[in-house]
N, C-alpha and C positions, 0 to 999 in steps of 0.2 A: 328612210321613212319620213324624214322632215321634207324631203324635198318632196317627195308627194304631196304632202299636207300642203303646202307652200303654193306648188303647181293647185290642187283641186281647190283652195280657197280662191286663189287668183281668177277660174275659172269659174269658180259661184259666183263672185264677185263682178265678174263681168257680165256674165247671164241675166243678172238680176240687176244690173244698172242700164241694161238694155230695154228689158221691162219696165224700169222706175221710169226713164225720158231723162235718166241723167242731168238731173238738176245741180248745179254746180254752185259752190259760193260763190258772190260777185259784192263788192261793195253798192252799198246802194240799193241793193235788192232783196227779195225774201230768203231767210237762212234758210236751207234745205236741211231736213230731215237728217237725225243720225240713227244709226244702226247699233248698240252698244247694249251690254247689259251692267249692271251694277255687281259687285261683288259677293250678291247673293243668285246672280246667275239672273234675275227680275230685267225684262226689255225696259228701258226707259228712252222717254221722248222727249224733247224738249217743250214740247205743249205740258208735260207734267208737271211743269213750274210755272208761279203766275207772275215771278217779278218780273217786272218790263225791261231790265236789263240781265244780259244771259252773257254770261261769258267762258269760253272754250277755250282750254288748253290741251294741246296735242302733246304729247309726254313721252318717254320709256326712260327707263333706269338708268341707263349709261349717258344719260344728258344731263353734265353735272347743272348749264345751266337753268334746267327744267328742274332740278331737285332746289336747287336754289332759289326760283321764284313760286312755289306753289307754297310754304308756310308763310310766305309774307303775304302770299291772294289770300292764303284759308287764313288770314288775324283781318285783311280788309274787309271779305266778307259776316267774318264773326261781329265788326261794328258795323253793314248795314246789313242785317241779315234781312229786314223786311224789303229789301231795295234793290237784293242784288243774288244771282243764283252762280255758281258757278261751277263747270262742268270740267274734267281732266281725263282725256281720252289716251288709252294704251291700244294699241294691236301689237306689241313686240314682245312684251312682259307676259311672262303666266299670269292667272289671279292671281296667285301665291305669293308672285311677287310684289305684287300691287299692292297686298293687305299687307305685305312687312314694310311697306313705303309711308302708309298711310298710318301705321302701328309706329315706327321709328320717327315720323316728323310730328306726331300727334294732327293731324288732317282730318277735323271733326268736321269741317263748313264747309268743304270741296268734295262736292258727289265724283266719286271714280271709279269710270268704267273700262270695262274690257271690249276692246272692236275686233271681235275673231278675224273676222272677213274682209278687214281694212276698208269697209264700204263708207264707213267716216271721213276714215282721212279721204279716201277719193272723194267725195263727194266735197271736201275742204282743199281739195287740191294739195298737200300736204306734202313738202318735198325737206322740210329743213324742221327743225325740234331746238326750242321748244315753239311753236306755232298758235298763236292767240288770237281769236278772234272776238271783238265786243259785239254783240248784237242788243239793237235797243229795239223795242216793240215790233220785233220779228223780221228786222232788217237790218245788216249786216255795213254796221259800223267802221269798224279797222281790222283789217290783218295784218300782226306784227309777227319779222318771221324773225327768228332768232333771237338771241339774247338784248337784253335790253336793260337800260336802268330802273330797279322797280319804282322812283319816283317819276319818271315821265308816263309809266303806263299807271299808275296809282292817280298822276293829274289829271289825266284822260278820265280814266272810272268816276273821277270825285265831278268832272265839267257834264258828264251825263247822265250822273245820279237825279 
């Protein structure tokens, strides 16, 4: 049964990225559109936030070091919450599991959503976890893929704040 689910998502997925014009991230350029809902099942879009800087993390559970840099994002964003939004995308995890993620690390300032349909990650080209992107005033800053020091990506936030 899961390979169905797997198979029929993969094929919404492409259906509907065929109709979108497949808008891709690219540095430099405008952030495409995500697909995701929030933990109350609510679509959320990235126009729904107005700070000028928006930041994406691509995530699932079993990436210890995805679990490792998102309480240090959600204490950086808790000091500039007027200045800084930041966003933590699942397609892997249940919700279920998302909210004991968020319950266990205490993750009050990191909005976290679920991408059924992985139309996110495609759309972020999304091949390695954890996967971060900075966007400033709707254009697509840095893509950092994999594990990183949180001081070099924390001096990056603080030089575009």
């Amino acid at each position: 049964m899961r390979t169905f689910q797997c198979i029929f998502s993969l094929i919404l997925s492409l259906v509907f990225l065929a109709c979108e014009g497949e808008k891709r991230a690219e540095l430099g350029k405008e952030a495409p559109s995500i697909l995701a809902k929030n933990l109350q099942g609510e679509p959320v879009k990235l126009s729904d936030f107005n700070q000028r800087l928006k930041i994406i993390v691509f995530f699932e559970n079993g990436c210890a070091a995805c679990i490792k840099e998102l309480p240090l994002l959600d204490e950086f964003v808790k000091n500039n919450q007027d200045k800084i939004t930041a966003l933590a995308i699942n397609s892997v995890d249940e919700k279920e599991v998302i909210a004991s993620i968020k319950k266990e690390f205490k993750l009050e300032h990191i909005v976290l959503l679920k991408d059924d349909l992985d139309i996110s990650w495609q759309r972020y080209a999304v091949f390695a976890l954890p996967t971060t992107f900075i966007i400033k005033d709707g254009i697509v800053q840095e893509k950092i893929i994999g594990d990183k020091p949180w001081q070099s990506l924390q001096e990056k936030l603080l030089s575009l704040l």
